[in-house]
C-alpha positions as CSV (number, residue, x, y, z in Angstrom):
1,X,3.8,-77.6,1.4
2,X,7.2,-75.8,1.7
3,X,7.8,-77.4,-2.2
4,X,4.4,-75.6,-3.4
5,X,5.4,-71.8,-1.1
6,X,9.1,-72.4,-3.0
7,X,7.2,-72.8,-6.7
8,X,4.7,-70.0,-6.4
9,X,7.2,-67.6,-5.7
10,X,9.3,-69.0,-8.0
11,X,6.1,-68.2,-10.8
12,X,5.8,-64.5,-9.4
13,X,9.2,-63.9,-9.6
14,X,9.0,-64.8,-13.0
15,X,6.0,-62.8,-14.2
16,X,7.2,-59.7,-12.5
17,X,10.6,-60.1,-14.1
18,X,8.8,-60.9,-17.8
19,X,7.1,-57.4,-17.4
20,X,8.7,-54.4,-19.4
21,X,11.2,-52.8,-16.9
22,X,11.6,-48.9,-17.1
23,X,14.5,-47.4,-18.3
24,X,17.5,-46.8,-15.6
25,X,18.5,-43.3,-15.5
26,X,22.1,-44.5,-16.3
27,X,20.7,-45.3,-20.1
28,X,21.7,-42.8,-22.3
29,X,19.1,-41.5,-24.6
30,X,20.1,-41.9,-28.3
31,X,22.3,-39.2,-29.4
32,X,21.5,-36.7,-31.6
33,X,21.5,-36.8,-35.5
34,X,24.4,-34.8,-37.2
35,X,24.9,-32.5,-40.5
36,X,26.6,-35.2,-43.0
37,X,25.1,-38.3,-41.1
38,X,27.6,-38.7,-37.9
39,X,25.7,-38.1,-33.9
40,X,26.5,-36.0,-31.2
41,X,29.8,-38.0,-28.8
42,X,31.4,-37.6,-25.7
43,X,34.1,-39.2,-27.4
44,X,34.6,-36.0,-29.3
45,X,34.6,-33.9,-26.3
46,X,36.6,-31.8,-24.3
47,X,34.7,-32.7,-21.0
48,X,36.9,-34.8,-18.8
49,X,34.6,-37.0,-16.3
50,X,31.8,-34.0,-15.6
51,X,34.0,-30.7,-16.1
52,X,35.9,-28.9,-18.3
53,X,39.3,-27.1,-16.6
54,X,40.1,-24.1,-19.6
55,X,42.3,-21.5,-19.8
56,X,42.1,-18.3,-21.8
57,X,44.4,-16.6,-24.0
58,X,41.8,-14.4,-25.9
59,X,40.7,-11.1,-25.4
60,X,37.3,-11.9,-25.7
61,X,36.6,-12.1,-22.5
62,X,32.4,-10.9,-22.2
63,X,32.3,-14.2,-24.8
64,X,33.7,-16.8,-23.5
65,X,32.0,-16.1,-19.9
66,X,28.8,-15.7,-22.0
67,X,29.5,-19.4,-23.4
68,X,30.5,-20.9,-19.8
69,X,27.5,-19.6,-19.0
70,X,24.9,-20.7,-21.4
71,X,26.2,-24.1,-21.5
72,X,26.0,-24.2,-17.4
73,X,22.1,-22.5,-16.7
74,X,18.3,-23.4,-17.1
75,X,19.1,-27.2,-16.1
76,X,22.2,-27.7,-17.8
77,X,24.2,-28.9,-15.0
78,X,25.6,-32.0,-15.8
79,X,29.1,-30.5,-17.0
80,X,31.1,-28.0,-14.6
81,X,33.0,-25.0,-16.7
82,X,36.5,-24.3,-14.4
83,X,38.7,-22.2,-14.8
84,X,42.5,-24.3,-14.6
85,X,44.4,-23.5,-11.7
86,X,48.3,-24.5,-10.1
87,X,46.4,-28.0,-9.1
88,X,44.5,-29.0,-12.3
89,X,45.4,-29.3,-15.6
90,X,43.2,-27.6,-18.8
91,X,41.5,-29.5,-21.1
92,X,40.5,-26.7,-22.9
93,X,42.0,-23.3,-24.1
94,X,40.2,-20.5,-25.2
95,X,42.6,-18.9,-28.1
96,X,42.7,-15.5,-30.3
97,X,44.1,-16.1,-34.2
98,X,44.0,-13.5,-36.4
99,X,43.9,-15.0,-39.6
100,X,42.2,-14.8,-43.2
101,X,44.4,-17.5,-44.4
102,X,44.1,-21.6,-44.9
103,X,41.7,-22.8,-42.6
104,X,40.6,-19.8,-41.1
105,X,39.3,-18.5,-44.7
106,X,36.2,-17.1,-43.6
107,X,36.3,-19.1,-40.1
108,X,35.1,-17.0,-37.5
109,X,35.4,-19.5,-35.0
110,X,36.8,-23.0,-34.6
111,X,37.4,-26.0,-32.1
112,X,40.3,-28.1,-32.4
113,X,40.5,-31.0,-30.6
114,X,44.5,-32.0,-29.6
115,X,46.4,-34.2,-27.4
116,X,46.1,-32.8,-24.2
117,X,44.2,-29.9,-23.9
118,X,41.6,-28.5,-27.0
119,X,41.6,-25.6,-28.3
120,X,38.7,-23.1,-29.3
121,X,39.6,-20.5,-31.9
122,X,38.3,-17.4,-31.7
123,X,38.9,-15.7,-35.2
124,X,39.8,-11.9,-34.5
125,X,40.5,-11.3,-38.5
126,X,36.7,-11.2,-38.3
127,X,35.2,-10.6,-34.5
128,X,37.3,-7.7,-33.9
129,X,35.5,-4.3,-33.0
130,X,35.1,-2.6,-36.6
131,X,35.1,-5.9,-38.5
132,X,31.7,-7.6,-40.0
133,X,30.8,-9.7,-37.0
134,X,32.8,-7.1,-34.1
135,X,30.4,-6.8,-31.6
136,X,28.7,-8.9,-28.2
137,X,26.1,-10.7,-30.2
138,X,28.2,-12.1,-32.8
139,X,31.5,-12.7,-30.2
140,X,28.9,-14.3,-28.1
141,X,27.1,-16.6,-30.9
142,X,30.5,-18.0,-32.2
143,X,31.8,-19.0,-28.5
144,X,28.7,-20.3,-27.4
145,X,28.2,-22.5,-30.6
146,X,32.1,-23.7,-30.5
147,X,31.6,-24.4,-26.7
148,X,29.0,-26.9,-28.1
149,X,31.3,-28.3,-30.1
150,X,33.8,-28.9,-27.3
151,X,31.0,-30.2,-25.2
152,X,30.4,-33.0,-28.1
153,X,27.8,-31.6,-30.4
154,X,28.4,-31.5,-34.1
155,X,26.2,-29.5,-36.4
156,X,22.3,-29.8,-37.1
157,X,20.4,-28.7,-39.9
158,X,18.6,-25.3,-39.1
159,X,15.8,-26.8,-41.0
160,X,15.3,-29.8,-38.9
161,X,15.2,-27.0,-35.8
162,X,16.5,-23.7,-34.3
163,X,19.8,-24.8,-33.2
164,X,22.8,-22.9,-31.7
165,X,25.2,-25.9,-33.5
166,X,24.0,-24.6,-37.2
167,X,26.9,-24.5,-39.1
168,X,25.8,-20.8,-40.5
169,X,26.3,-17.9,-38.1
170,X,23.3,-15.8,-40.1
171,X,21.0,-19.4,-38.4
172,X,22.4,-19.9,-34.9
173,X,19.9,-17.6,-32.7
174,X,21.1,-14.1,-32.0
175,X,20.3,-14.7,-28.2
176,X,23.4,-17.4,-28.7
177,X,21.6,-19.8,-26.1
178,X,21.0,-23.3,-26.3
179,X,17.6,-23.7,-27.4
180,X,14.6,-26.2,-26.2
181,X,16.3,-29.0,-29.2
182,X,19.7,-28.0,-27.8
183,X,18.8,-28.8,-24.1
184,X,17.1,-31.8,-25.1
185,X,20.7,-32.9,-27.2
186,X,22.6,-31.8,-24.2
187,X,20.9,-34.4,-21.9
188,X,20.8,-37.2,-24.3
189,X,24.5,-37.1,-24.0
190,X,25.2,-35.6,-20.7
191,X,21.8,-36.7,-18.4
């Protein structure tokens, strides 16, 4: 008897191991399809474990809290903004260049990854009050979509889907918030 109990289990274990399991919430989702073929990384981000220490040396100030916060709200929690302090060290810095030059020809923003910590241009040869792009909305659009970048997203095609990561400021959206796609991106890589 005790060698029939053993071998019936042994069958139900089985069966209930054969059935499809559901995914384990440590599965990442597939990440997101790129402009120019590559996908969304953590690999490519400034995020270091589940926050981001930065430092400022901008004076766009109503910008970059507007990014911190639109990359941190409506379920996007996964990733703590900080601001570095005596104990921490930045792994990202929020920088003004005022430049019309090399690679900031027509640049109004721009993240850098570097050894240590990152850096996130943003240009004031174009956002600064009396220039093309020298108000909120437009200070606010650029450092919420290079935010993105630092958080691992690269660009998407405006035609695939609203998008804050368009490459084109004229097609991120004016609101400069993560849209429905954006959030969806965000926990693919994040959870």
């Amino acid at each position: 008897m005790p060698t029939e109990l053993a071998w019936s289990a042994a069958v139900v274990a089985a069966a209930l191991l054969a059935l499809p399991q559901p995914p384990t919430t440590s599965t990442a989702a597939a990440a997101a399809k790129c402009v120019g073929g590559a996908k969304d990384s953590r690999g490519r981000s400034a995020v270091d474990g589940r926050e981001v220490r930065w430092e400022d040396e901008t004076k766009f100030n109503d910008a970059y809290r507007h990014a911190h916060k639109a990359w941190s709200t409506h379920g996007l929690s996964q990733v703590k903004f900080r601001p570095d302090n005596a104990s921490s060290i930045a792994d990202l810095q929020w920088q003004g260049v005022n430049s019309t030059r090399d690679n900031f020809k027509g640049v109004l923003g721009q993240y850098a990854p570097h050894p240590g910590a990152d850096t996130l241009y943003l240009n004031r040869a174009y956002l600064d009050r009396g220039k093309r792009y020298g108000d909120d909305m437009y200070r606010r659009m650029v450092a919420a979509h290079e935010l993105g970048h630092a958080l691992g997203f690269c660009h998407k095609n405006p035609d695939w889907y609203p998008t804050l990561m368009a490459k084109e400021i004229d097609d991120v959206p004016t609101n400069a918030q993560p849209t429905s796609k954006d959030r969806a991106n965000y926990h693919k890589l994040w959870g």
